[in-house]
N, C-alpha and C positions, 0 to 999 in steps of 0.2 A: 485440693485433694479430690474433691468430689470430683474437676471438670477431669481432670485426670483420670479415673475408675471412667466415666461416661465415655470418654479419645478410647480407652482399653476396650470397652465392651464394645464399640461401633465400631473397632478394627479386628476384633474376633467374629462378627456375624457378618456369614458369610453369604454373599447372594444365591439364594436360591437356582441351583444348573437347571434346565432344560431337557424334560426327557429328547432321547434321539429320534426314539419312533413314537409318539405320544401321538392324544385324540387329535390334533391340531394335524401331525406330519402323517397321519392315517387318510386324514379327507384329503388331502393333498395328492394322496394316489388314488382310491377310489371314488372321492366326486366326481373327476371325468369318465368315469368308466359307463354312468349309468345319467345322475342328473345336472350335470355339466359335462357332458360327451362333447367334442367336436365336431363332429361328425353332425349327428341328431340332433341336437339342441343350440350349440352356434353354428352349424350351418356352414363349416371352413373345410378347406380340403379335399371338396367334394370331386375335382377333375381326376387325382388319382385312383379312387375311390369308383368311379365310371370305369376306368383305364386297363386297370392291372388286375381286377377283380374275377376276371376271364376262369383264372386256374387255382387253386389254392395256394401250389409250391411260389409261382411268383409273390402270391399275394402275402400270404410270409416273411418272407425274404424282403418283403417292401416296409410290412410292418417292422422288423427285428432292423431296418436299415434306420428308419422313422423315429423308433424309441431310442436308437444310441447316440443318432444325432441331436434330437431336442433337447433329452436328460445332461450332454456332454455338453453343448452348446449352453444351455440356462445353467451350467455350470461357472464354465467358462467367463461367463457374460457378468456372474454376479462376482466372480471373486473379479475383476477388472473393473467392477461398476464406478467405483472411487475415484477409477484413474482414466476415463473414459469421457472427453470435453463433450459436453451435450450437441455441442454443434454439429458433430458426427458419427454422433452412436449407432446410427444407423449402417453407415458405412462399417464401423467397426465388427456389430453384429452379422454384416453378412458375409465379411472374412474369416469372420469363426467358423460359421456356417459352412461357406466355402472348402474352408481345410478339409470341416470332419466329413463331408462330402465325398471330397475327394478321397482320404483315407477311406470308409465303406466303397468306394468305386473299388478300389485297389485291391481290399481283403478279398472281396467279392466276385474279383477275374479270378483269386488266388484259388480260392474254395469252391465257389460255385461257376464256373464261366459260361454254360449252358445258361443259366438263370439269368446271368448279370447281361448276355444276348438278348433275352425278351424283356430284362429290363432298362436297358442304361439311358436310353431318354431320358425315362423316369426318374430313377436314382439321380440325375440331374437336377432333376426339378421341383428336389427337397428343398434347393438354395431359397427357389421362391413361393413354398409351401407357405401358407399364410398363417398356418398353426404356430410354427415355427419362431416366425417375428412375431405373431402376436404372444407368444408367452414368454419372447426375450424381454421383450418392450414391456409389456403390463405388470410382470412380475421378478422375474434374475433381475430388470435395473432396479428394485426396489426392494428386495429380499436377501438373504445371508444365503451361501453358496448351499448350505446342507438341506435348507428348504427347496432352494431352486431345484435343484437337481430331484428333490422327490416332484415337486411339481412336473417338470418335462418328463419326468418316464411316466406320470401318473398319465399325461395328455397325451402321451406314444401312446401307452398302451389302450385309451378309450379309442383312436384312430384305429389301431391296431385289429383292433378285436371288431370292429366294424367293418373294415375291409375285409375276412378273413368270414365271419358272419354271412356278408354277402356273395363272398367267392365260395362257400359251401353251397347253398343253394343254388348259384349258378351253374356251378359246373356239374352237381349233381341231378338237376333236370332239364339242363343242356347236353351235357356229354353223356350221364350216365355213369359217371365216373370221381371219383374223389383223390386227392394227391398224384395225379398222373403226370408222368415226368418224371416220377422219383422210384426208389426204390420202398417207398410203402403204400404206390397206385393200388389201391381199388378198385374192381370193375363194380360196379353193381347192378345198374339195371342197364339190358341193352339186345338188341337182334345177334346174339353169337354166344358160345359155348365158353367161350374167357368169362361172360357176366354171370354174377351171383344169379339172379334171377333173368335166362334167355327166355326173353319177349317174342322166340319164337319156336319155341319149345311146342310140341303137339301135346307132351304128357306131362305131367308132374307140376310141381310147385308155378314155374316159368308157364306155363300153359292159361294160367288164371288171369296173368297180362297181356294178353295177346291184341289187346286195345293200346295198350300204352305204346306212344314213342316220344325218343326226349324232344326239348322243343328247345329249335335251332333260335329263338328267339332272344332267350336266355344267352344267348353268345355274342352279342348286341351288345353295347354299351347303353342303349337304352334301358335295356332288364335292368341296370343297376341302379337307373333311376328310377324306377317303379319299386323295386324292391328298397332301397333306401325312405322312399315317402312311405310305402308302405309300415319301416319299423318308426317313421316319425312319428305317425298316426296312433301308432299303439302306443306308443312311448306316452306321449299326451292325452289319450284315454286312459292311460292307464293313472296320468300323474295330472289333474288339471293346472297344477298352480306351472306347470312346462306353462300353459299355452299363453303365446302372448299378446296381454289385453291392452295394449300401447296402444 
């Protein structure tokens, strides 16, 4: 009788669920934003990141490309992980990749075709993004799909915001200009009567700059290695245990 009543209470106590967005699947999207960035702190990704970083609108659009493939991808990759022979996960992983690729190529002539012009090299060369496979690989093969998938958008979006970070500053004391190309350009600083503040205005506000011109330098793919070291720098002043004492 007793082992009886013990079968009955051990088949009514039920396992403990899993919150969905809990402290665990919260770091999971903002640890890479700040102290696991990709970008800043491993150091991956960085040729786009030089590339695309010229304009805002591209740089956007490369981000919003970036997060729907990794997020869909370590999706993908984790519900398949079981049935995936190790011998060529790899190969597996970059046919996934491939598709969603291709699909963002496609939406991307649909909506944006201007944009998908200055960018389609690049939207190419998500396949071999190394953000990409390293968070198929290190994590979707060893994680449950609901995690994965907060992981890859948590690591889009720490790329994301880095690229977009540095294409402000670029193009803002390169061109003078912010979102140009779209319908929510900017002018802001610049030699002519379209800018917020004309740098060659005789009178008024505009009159005060009349030293300033943007600097074509910043239009460079170099600028965005200077400006990238430069947010690494603070990044790891700011935080010491970043810096690595290997």
């Amino acid at each position: 009788m007793a082992e009886a009543t013990a079968t009955q209470e051990a088949v009514q106590v039920k396992p403990k669920s899993e919150p969905l967005f809990g402290k665990k699947e919260r770091i999971l999207v903002t640890d890479p934003l700040l102290e696991n960035n990709p970008i800043t702190i491993q150091v991956l990704g960085i040729c786009s990141a030089l590339a695309v970083t010229t304009l805002v609108v591209p740089s956007v659009v490369m981000s919003i490309a970036v997060v729907a493939v990794i997020a869909f991808a370590s999706l993908f990759t984790s519900l398949l992980r079981n049935s995936i022979p190790k011998q060529i996960r790899l190969i597996v992983q970059l046919v996934i990749i491939a598709f969603l690729v291709t699909v963002v190529e496609l939406v991307l002539k649909w909506l944006a075709f201007p944009v998908y012009k200055q960018l389609s090299v690049f939207i190419g060369l998500i396949i071999t993004n190394c953000i990409v496979m390293g968070r198929l690989e290190a994590f979707a093969m060893a994680n449950k799909p609901w995690r994965s998938l907060l992981d890859g958008f948590g690591n889009g979006l720490g790329y994301g915001a880095i690229l977009i970070l540095v294409a402000v500053v670029r193009e803002l004391f390169g061109k003078g200009t912010l979102f140009a190309g779209s319908s929510l350009a900017w002018s802001i600083i610049g030699p002519g009567e379209e800018y917020m503040i004309n740098t060659a205005a005789t009178a008024g506000f505009g009159s005060y700059f009349g030293w300033y011109a943007n600097n074509n330098l910043m239009v460079l793919p170099a600028a965005a290695m200077f400006i990238i070291g430069i947010m690494i720098w603070i990044q790891r002043s700011y935080n010491p245990k970043l810096v690595d004492i290997s």
